[in-house]
KOLGU-4560 file (N, C-alpha, C; in nm, 3 decimals, padded with zeros to 5 digits):
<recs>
<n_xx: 01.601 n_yy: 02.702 n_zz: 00.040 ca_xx: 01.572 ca_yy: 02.602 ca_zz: 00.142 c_xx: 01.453 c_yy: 02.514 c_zz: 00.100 mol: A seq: 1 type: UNK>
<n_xx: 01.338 n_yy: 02.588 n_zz: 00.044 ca_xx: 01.229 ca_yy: 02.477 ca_zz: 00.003 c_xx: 01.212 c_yy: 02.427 c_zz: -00.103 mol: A seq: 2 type: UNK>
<n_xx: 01.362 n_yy: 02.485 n_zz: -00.235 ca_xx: 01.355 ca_yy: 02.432 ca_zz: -00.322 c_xx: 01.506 c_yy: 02.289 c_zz: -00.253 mol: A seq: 3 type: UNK>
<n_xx: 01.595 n_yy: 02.270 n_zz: -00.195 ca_xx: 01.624 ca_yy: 02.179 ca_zz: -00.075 c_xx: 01.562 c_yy: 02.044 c_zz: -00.067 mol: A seq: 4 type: UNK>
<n_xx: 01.453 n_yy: 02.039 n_zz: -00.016 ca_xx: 01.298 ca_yy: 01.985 ca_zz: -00.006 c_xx: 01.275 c_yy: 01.917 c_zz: -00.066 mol: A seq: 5 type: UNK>
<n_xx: 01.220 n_yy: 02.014 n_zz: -00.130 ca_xx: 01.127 ca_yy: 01.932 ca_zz: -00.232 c_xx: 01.206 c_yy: 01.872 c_zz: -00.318 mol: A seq: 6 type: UNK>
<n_xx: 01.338 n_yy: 01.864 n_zz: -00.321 ca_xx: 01.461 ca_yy: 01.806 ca_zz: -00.371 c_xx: 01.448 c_yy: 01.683 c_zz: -00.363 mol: A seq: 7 type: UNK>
<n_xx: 01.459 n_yy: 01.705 n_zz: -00.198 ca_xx: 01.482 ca_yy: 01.583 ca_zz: -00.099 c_xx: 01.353 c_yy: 01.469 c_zz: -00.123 mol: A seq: 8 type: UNK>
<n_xx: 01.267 n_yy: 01.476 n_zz: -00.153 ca_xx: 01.137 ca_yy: 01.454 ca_zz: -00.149 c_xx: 01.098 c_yy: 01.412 c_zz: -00.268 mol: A seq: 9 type: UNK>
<n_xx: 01.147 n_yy: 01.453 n_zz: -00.414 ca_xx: 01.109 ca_yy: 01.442 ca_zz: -00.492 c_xx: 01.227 c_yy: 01.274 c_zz: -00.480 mol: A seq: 10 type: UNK>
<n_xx: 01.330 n_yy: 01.295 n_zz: -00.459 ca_xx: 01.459 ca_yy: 01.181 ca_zz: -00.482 c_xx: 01.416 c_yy: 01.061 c_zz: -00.401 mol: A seq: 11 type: UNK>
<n_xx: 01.315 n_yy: 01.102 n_zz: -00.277 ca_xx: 01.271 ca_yy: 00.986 ca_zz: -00.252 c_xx: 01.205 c_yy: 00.920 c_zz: -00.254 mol: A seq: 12 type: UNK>
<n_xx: 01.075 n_yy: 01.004 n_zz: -00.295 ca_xx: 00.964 ca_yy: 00.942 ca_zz: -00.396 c_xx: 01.020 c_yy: 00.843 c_zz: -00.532 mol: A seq: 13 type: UNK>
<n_xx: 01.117 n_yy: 00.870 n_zz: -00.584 ca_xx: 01.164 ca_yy: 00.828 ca_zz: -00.711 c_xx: 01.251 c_yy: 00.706 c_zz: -00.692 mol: A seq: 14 type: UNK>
<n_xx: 01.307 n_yy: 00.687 n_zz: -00.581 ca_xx: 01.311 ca_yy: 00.575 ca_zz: -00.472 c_xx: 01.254 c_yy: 00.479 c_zz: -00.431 mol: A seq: 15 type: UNK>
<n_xx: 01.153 n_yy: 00.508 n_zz: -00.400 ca_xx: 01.020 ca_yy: 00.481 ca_zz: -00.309 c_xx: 00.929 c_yy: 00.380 c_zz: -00.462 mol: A seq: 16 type: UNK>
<n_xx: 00.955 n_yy: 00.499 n_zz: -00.572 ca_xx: 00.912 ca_yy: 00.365 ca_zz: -00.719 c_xx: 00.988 c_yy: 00.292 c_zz: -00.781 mol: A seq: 17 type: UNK>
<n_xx: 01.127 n_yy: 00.323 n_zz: -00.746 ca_xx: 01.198 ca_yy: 00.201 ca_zz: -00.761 c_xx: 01.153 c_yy: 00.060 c_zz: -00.721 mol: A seq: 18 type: UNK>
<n_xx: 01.195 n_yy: 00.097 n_zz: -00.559 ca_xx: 01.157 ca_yy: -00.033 ca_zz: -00.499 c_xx: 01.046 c_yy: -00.063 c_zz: -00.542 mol: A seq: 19 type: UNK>
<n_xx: 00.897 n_yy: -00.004 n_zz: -00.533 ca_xx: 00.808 ca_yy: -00.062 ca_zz: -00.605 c_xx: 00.822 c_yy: -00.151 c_zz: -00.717 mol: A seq: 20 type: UNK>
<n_xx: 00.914 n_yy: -00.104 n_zz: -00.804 ca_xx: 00.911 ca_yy: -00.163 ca_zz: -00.926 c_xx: 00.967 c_yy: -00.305 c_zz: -00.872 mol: A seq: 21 type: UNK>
<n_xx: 01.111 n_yy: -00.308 n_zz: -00.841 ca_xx: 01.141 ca_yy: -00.414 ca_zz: -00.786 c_xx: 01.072 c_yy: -00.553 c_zz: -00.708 mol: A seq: 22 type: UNK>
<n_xx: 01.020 n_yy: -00.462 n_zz: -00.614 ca_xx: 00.920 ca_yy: -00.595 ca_zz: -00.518 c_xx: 00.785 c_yy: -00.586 c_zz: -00.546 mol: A seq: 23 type: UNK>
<n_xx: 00.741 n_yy: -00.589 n_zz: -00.689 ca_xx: 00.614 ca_yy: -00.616 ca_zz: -00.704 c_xx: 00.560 c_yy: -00.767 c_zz: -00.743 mol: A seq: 24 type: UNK>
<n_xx: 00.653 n_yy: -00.822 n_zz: -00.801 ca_xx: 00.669 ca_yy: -00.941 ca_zz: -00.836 c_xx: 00.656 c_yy: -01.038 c_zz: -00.715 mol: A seq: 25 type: UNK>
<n_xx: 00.684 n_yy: -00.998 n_zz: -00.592 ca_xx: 00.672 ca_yy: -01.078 ca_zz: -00.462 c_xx: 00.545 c_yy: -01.044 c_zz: -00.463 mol: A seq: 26 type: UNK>
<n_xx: 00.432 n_yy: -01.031 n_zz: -00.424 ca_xx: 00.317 ca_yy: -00.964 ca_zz: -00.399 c_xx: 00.169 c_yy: -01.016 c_zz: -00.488 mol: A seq: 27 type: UNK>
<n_xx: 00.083 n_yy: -01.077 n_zz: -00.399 ca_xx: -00.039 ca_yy: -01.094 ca_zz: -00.463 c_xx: -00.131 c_yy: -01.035 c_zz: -00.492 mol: A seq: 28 type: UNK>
<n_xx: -00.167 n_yy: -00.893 n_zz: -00.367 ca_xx: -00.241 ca_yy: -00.806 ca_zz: -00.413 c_xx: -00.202 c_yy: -00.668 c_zz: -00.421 mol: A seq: 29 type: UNK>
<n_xx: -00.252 n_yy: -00.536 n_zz: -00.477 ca_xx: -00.266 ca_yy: -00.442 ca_zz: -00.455 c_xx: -00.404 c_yy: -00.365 c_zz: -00.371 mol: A seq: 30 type: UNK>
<n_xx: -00.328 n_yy: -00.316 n_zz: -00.249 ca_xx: -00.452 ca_yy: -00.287 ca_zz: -00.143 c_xx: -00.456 c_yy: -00.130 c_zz: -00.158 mol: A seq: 31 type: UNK>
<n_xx: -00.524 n_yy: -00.031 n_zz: -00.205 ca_xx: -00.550 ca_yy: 00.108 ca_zz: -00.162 c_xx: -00.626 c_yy: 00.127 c_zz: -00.045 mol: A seq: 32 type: UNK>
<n_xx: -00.641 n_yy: 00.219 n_zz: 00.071 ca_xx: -00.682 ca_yy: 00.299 ca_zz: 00.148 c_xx: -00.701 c_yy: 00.427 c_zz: 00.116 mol: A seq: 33 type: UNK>
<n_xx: -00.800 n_yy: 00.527 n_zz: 00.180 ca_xx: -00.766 ca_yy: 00.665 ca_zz: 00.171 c_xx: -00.621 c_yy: 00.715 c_zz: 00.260 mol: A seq: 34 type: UNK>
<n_xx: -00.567 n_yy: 00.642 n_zz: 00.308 ca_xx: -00.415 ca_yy: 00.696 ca_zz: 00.339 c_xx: -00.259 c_yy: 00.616 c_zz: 00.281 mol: A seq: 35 type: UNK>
<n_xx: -00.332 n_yy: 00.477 n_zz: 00.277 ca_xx: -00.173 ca_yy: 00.417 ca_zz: 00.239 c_xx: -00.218 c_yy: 00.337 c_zz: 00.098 mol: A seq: 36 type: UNK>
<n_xx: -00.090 n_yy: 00.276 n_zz: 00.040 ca_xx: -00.153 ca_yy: 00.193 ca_zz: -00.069 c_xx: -00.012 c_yy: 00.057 c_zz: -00.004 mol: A seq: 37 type: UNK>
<n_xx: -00.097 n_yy: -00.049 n_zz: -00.018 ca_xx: 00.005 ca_yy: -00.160 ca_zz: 00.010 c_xx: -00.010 c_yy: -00.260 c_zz: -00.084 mol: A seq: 38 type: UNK>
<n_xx: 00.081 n_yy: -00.355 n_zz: -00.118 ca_xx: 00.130 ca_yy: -00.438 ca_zz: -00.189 c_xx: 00.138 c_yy: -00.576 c_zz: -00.073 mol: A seq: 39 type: UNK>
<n_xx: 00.050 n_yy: -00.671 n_zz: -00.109 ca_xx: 00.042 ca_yy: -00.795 ca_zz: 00.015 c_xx: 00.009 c_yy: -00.932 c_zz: -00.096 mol: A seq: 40 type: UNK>
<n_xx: 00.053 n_yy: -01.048 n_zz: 00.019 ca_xx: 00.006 ca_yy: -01.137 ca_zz: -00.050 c_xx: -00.155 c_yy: -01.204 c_zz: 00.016 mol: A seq: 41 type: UNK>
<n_xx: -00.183 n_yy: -01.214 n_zz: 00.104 ca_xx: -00.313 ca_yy: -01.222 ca_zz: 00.168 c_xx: -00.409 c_yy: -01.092 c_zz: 00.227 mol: A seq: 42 type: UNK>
<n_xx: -00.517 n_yy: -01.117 n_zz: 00.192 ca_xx: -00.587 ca_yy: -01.011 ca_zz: 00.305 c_xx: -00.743 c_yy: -01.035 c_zz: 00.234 mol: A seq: 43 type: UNK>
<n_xx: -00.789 n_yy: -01.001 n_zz: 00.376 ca_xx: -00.867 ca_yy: -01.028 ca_zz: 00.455 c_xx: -00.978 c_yy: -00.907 c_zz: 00.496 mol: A seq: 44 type: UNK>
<n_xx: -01.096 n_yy: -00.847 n_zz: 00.445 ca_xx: -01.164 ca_yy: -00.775 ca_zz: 00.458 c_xx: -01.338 c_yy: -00.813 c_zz: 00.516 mol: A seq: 45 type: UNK>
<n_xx: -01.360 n_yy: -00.752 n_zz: 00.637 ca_xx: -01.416 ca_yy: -00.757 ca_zz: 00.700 c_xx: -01.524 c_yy: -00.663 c_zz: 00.683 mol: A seq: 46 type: UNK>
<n_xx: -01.607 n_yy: -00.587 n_zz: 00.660 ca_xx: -01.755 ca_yy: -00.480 ca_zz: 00.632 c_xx: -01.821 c_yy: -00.489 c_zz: 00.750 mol: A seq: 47 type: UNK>
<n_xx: -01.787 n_yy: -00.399 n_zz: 00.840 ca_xx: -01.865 ca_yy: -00.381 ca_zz: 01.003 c_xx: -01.998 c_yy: -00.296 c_zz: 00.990 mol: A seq: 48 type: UNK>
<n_xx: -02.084 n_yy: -00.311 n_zz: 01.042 ca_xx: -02.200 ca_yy: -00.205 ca_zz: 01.004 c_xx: -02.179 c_yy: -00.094 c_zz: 01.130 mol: A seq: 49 type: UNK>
<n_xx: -02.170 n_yy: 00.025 n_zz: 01.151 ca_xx: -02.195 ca_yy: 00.098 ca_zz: 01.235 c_xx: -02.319 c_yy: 00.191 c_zz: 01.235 mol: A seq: 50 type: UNK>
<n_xx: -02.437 n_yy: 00.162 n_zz: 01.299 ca_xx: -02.598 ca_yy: 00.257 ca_zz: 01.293 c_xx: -02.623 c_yy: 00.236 c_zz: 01.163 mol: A seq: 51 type: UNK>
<n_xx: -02.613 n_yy: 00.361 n_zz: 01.067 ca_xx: -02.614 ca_yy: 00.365 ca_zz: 00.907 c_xx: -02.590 c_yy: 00.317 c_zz: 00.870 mol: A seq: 52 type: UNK>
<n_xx: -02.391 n_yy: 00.345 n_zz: 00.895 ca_xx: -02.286 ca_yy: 00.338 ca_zz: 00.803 c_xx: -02.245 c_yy: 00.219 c_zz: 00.821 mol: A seq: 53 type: UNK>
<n_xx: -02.100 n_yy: 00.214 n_zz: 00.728 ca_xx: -01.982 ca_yy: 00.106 ca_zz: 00.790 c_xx: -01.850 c_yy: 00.145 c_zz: 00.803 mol: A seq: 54 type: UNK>
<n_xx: -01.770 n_yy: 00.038 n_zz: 00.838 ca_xx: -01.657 ca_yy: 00.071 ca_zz: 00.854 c_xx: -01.569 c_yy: -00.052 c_zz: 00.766 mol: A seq: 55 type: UNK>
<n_xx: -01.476 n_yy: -00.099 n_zz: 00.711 ca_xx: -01.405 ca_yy: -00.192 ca_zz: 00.637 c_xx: -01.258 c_yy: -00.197 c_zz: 00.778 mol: A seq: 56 type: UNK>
<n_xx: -01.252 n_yy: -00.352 n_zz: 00.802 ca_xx: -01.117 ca_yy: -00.406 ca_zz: 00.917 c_xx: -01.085 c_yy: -00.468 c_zz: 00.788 mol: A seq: 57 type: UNK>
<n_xx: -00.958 n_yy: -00.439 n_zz: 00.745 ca_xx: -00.845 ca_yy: -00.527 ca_zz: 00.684 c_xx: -00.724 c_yy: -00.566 c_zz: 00.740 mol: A seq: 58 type: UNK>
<n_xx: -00.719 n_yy: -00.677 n_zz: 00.736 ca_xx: -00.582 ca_yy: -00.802 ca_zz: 00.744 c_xx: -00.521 c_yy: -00.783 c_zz: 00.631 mol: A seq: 59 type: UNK>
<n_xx: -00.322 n_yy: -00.754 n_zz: 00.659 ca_xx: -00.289 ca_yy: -00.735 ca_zz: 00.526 c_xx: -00.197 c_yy: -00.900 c_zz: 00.618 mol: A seq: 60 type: UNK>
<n_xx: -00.179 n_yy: -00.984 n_zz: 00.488 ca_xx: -00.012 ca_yy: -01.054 ca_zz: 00.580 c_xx: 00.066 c_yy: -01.053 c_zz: 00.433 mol: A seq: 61 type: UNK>
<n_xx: 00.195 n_yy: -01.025 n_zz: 00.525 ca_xx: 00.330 ca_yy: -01.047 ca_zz: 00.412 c_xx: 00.293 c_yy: -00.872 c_zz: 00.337 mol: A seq: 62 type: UNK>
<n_xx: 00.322 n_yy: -00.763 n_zz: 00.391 ca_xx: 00.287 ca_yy: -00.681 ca_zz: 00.301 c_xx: 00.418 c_yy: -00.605 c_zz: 00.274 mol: A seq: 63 type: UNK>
<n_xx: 00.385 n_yy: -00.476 n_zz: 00.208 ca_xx: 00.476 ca_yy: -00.373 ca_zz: 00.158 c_xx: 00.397 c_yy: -00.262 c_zz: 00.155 mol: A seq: 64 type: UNK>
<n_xx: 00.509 n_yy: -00.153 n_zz: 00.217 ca_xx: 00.380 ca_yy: 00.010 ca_zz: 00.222 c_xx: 00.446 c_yy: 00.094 c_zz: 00.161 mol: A seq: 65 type: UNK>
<n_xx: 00.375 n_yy: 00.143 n_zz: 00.071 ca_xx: 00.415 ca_yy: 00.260 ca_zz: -00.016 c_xx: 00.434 c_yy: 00.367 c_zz: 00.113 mol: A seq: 66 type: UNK>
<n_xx: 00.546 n_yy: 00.403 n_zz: 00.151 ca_xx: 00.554 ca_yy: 00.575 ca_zz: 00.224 c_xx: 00.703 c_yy: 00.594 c_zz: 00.251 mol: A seq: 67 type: UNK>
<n_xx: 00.703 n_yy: 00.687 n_zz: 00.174 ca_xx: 00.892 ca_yy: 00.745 ca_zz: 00.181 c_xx: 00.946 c_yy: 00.724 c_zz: 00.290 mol: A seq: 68 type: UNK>
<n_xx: 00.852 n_yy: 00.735 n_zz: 00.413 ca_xx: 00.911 ca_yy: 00.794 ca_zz: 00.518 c_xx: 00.950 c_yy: 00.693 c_zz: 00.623 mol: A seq: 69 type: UNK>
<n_xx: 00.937 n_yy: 00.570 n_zz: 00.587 ca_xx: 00.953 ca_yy: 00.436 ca_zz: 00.669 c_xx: 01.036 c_yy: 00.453 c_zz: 00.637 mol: A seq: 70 type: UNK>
<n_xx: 01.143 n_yy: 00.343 n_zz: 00.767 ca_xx: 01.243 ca_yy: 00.308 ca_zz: 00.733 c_xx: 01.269 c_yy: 00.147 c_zz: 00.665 mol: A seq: 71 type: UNK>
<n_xx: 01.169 n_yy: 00.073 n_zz: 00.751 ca_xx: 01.166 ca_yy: -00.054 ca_zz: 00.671 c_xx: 00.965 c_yy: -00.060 c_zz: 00.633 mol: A seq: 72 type: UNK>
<n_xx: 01.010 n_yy: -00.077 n_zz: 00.529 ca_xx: 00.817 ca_yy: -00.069 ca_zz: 00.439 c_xx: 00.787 c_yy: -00.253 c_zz: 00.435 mol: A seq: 73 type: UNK>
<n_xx: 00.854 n_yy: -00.347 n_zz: 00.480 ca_xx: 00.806 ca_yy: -00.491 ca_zz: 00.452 c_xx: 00.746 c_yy: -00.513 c_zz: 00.617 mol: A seq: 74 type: UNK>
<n_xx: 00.657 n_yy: -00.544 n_zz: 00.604 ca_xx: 00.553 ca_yy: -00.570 ca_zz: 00.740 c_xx: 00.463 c_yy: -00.705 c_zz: 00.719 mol: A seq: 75 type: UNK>
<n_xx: 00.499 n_yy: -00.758 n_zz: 00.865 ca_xx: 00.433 ca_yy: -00.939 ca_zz: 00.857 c_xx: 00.311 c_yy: -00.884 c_zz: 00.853 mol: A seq: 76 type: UNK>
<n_xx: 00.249 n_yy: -00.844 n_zz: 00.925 ca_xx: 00.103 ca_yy: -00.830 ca_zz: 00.995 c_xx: 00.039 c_yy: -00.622 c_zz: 00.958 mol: A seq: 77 type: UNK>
<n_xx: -00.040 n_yy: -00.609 n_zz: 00.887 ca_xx: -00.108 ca_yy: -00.478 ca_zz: 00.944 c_xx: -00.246 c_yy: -00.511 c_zz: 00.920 mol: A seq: 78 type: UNK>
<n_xx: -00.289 n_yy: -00.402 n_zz: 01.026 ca_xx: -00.466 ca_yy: -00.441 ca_zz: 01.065 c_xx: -00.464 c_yy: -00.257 c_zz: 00.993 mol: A seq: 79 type: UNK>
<n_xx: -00.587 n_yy: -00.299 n_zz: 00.940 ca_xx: -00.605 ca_yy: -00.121 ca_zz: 00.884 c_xx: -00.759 c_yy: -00.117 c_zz: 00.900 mol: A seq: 80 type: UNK>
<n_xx: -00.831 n_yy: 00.022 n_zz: 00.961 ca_xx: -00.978 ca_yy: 00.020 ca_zz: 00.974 c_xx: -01.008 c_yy: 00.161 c_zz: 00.908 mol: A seq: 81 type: UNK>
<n_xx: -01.101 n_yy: 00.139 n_zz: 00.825 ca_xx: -01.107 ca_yy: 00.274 ca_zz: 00.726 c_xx: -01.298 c_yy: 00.269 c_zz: 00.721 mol: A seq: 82 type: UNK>
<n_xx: -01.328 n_yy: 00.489 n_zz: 00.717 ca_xx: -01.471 ca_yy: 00.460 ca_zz: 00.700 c_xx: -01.471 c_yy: 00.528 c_zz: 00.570 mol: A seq: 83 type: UNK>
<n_xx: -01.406 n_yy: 00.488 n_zz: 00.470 ca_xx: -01.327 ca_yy: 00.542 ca_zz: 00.374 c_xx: -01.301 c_yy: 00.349 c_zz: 00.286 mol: A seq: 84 type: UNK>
<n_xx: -01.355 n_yy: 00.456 n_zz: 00.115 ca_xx: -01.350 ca_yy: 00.327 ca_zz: 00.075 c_xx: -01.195 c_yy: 00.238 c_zz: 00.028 mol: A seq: 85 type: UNK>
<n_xx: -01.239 n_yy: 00.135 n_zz: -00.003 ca_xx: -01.128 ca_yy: 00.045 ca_zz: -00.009 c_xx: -01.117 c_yy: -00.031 c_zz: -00.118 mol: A seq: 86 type: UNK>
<n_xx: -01.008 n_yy: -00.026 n_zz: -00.202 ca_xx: -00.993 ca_yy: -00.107 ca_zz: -00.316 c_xx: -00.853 c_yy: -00.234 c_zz: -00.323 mol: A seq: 87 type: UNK>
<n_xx: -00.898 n_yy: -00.314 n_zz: -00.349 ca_xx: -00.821 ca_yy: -00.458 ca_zz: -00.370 c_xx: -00.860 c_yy: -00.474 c_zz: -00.473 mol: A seq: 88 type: UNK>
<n_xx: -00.691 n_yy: -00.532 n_zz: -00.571 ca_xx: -00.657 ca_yy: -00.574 ca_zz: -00.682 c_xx: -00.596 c_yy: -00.673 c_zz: -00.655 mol: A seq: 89 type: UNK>
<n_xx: -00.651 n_yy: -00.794 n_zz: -00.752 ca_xx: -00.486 ca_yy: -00.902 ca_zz: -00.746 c_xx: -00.459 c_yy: -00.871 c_zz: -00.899 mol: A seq: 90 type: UNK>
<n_xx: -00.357 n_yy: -00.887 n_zz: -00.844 ca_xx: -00.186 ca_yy: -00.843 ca_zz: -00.943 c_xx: -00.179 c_yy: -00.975 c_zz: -01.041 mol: A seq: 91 type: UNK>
<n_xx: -00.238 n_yy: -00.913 n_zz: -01.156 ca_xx: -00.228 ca_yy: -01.005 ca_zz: -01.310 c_xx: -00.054 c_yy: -01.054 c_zz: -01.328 mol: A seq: 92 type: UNK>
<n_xx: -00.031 n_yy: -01.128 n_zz: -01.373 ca_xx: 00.123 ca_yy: -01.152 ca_zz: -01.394 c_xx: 00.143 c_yy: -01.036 c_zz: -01.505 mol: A seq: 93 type: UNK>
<n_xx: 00.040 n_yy: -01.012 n_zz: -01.631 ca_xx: 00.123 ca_yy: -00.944 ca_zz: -01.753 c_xx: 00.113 c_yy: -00.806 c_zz: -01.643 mol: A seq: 94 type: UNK>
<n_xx: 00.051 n_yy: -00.776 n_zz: -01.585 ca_xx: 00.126 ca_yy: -00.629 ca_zz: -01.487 c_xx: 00.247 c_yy: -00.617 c_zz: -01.422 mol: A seq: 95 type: UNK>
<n_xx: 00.323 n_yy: -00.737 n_zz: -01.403 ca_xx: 00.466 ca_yy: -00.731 ca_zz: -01.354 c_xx: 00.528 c_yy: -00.694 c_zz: -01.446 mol: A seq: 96 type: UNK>
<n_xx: 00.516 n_yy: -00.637 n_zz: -01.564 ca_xx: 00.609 ca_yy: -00.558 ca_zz: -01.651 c_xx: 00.606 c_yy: -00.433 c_zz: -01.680 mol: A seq: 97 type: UNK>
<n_xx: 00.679 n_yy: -00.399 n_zz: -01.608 ca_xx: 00.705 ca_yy: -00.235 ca_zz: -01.628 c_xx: 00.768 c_yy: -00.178 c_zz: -01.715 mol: A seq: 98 type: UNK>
<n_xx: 00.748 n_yy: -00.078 n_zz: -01.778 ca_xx: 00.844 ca_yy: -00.029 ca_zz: -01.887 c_xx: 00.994 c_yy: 00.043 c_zz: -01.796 mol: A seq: 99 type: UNK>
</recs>
């Protein structure tokens, strides 16, 4: 049963980098979070101070979310608030080639 699973899981992860591979070429940046990683063409980062610390508000528009478990991963609009750091890449053209 949990070899089943992780079957299931592994086939859709392998899925899940397909499409990546596919719709990266639409896409201006690469956005990481400590929970999701998205693929967008705008966004928008904000650095809130809280007492000490901070917090990072990101605007993704036009994005794509890496997670097996969606059913549709293309999203106009996500607002993401993390006290957890945050990395943005824009996507070189010679990186649209994948082996």
């Amino acid at each position: 049963m949990s070899q089943d699973i992780e079957g299931y899981e592994n086939n859709l992860e392998l899925d899940l980098f397909r499409e990546y591979r596919d719709v990266m070429h639409l896409f201006t940046y690469v956005v990481e979070t400590e929970r999701r990683f998205y693929l967008c063409n705008q966004v928008d980062v904000q650095v809130k101070p809280v007492g000490n610390d901070v917090f990072f508000e990101l605007r993704l528009t036009d994005a794509w979310v890496w997670d097996i478990y969606r059913t549709s991963r293309f999203v106009k609009n996500v607002h993401v608030l993390s006290f957890k750091d945050v990395n943005i890449e824009e996507i070189a053209k010679s990186d649209l080639e994948l082996p």
